[in-house]
C-alpha positions in Angstrom: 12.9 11.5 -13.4 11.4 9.8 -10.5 10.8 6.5 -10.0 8.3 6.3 -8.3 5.5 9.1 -8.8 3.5 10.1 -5.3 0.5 11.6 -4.7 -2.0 12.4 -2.0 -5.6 13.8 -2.7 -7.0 14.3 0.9 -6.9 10.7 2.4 -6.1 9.1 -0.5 -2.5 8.0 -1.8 -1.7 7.1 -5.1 1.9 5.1 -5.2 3.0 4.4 -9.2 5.4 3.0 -10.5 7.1 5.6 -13.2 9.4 3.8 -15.4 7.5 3.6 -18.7 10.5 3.0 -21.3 10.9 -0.6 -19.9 7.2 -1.2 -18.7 7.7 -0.1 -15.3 10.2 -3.1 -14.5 12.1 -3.1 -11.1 15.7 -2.0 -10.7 17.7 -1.8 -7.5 17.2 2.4 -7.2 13.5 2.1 -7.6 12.9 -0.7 -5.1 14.8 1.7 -2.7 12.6 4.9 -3.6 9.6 2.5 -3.2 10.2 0.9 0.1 11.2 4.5 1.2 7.7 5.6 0.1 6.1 2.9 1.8 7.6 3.6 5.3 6.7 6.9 5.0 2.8 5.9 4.4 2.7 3.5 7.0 3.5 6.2 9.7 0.7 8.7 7.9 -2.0 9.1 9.8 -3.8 11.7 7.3 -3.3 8.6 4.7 -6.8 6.0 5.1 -6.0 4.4 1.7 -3.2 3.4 -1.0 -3.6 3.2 -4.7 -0.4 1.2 -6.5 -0.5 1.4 -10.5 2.0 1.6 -13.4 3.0 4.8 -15.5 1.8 4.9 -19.2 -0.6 2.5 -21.0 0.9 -0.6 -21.5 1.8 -2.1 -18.0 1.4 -2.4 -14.4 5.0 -3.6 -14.3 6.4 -6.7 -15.8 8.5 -7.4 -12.9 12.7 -7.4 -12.8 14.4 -5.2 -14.8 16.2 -8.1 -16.8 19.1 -5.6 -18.8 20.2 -4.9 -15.2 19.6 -8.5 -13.6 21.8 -9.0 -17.1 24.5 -7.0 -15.8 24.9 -7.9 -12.0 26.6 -10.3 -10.0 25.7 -13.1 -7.8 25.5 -11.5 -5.0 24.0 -7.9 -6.3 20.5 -10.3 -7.6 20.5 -11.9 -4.1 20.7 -8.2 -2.8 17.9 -7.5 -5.6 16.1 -10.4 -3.9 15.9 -9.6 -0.5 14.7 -5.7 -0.9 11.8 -6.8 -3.4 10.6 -9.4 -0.5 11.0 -6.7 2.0 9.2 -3.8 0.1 6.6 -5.9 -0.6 6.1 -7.3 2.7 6.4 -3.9 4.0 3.4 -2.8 1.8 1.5 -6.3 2.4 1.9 -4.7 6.2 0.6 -1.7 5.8 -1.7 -0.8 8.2 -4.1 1.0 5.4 -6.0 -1.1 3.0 -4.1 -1.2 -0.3 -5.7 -1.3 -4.0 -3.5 -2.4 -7.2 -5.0 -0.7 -9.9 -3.5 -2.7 -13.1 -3.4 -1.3 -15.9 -1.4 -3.0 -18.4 0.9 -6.4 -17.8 1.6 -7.4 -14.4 4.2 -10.5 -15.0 6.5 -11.8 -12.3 7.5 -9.1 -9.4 4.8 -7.2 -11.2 2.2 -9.7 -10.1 3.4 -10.4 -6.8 3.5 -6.6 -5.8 -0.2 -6.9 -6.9 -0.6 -9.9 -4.9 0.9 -7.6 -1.5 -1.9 -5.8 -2.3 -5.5 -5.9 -0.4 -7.4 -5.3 -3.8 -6.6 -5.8 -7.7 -8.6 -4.2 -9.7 -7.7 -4.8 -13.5 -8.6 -3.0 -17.1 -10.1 -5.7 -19.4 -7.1 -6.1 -21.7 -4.5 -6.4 -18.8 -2.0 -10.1 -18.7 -0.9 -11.1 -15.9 0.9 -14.3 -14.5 4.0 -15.4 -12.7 6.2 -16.5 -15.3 9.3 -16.8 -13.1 10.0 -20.8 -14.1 10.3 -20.1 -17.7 13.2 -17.3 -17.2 14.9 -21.0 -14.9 13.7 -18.8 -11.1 10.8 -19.0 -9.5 8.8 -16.2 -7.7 10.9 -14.8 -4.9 8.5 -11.7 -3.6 5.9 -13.9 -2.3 4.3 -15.5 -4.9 4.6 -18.9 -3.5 3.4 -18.0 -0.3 0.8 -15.3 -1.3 -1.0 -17.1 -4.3 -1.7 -20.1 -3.0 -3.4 -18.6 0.2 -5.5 -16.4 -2.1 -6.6 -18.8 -4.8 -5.7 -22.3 -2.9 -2.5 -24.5 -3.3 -3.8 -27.0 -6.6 -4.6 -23.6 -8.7 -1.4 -21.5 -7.6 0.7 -25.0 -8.6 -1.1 -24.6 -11.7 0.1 -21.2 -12.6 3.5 -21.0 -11.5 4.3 -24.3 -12.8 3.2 -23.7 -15.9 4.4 -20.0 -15.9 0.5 -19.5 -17.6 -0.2 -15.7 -18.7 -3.6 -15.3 -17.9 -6.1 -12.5 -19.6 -7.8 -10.3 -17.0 -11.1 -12.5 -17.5 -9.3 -15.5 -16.5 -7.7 -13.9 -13.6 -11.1 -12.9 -12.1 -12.1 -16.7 -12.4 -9.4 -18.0 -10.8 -10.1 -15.5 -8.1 -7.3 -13.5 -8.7 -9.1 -10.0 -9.2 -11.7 -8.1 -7.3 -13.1 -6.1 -10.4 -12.2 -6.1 -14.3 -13.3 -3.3 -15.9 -12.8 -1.1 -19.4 -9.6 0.8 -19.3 -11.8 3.6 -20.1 -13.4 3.4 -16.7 -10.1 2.1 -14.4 -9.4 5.2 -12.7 -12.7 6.2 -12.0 -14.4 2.0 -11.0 -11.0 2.4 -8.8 -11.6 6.1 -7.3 -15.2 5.0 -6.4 -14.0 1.6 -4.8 -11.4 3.5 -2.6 -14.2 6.0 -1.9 -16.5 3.0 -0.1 -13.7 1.9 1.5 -12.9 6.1 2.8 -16.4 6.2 3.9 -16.0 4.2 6.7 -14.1 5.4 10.2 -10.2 5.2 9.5 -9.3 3.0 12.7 -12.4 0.5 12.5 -10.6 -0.3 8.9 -7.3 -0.6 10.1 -8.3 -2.6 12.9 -10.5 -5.0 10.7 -7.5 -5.4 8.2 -5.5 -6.5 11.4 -7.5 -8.9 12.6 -8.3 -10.4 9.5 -4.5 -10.5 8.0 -3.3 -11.9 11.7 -6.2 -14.3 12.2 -5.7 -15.7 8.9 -2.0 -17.1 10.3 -3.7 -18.7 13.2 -6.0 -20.8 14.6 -9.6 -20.0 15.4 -9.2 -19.6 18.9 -6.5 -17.3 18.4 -8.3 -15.5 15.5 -11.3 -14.6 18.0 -9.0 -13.4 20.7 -7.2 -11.0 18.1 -10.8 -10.0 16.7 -11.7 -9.0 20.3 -8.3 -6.9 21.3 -8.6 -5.0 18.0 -12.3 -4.5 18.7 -11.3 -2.9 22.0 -9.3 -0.4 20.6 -12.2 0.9 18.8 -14.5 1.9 21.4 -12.6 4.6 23.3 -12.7 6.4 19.8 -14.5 9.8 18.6 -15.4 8.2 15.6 -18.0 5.4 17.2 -19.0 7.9 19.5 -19.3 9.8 15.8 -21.0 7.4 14.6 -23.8 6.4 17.5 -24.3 10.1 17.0 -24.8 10.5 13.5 -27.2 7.5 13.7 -29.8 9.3 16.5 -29.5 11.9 14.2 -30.3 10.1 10.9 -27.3 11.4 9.0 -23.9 10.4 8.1 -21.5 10.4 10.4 -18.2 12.3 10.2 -15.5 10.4 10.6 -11.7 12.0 11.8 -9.8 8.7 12.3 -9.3 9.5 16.2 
């Protein structure tokens, strides 16, 4: 069986994680499969838009595989460590923008792969959390560093300190989620979310991302002069000439992502 299930409707990829027996938890092999996956997608250039979720109904992923973390050595969980922080920075990089569709728990590694995501968009009766602290770890695939610059340093202290499991509700208040819908609908409130996004000329959205994601690290100054090199690489495009067309015209413009 594969680990990781991959699929790609037109534009769209959808990445999930396909280990259902142990709610979609992390071992060494799928980490692998998944990084390997996510190298491949970053190169893509037919690829405008990535879709993560979990196999079966009940989770997103709950994070480390703990019967295996049970059986290796010292050194085999610091080699577990490093290749969750660099798969997960590796999809945080991605030049595409990046939806976690949750569909069940998301706890620990789980959350923070959602948290390497652009978007999390989570069914009603999902629980999430980082709960790393109360296993004697703490989060070690960005967690620290990726919750507090999404929700603000007091609120992340909050969460992984108290190693709180949160209900999807609470997660959209503490501004964890984009969207919280019925399971029913998660596939499809997530399909028409990606399809906004795919609407919109493949390079411009890349380019945004970039500038955004880099001018977040920096100063102001700095932020405008990335804005403005990332806007340049727009205009020699097809797709604004595309889309100054398509507006003369009064229709909507057909975008090829050259």
């Amino acid at each position: 069986m594969e680990l990781i299930s991959y699929e790609q409707k037109k534009n769209l990829a959808f990445v999930t994680l396909n280990r259902p027996g142990t709610m979609n938890s992390f071992n060494y092999d799928m980490l692998v499969e998944l990084g390997q996956i996510t190298d491949s997608i970053r190169i893509n250039p037919d690829i405008h838009i990535v879709i993560f979720t979990g196999s079966g109904d009940r989770a997103f992923s709950v994070g480390a595989d703990l019967k295996e973390r049970k059986t290796l050595t010292d050194l085999q969980v610091k080699r577990n460590l490093y290749k969750i922080g660099e798969v997960f920075s590796a999809i945080a990089a991605l030049p595409q923008p990046t939806i976690a569709m949750m569909n069940g728990f998301a706890f620990g590694g789980g959350m923070e792969l959602a948290l390497a995501c652009d978007f999390r968009i989570a069914a009603d009766s999902a629980v999430m959390g980082l709960t790393e602290t109360s296993l004697g770890i703490i989060p070690g695939a960005g967690g620290t560093q990726r919750l507090p610059r999404l929700i603000g340093e007091t609120k992340a202290l909050e969460l992984i300190l108290t190693a709180r499991r949160l209900t999807a509700a609470e997660a959209l208040d503490f501004g964890l989620l984009t969207k919280v819908v019925a399971i029913e609908s998660l596939t499809e409130v997530t399909a028409d979310f990606a399809e906004s996004i795919l609407a919109n000329a493949p390079i411009a959205l890349q380019q945004a991302k970039f500038a955004i994601k880099q001018g977040m690290n920096a100063d102001v100054h700095t932020g405008l002069a990335i804005e403005r090199k990332a806007y340049e690489i727009t205009i020699p495009t097809e797709d604004r000439i595309e889309a100054l067309t398509a507006f003369g015209e009064k229709r909507k413009p057909i975008f090829k992502g050259k």
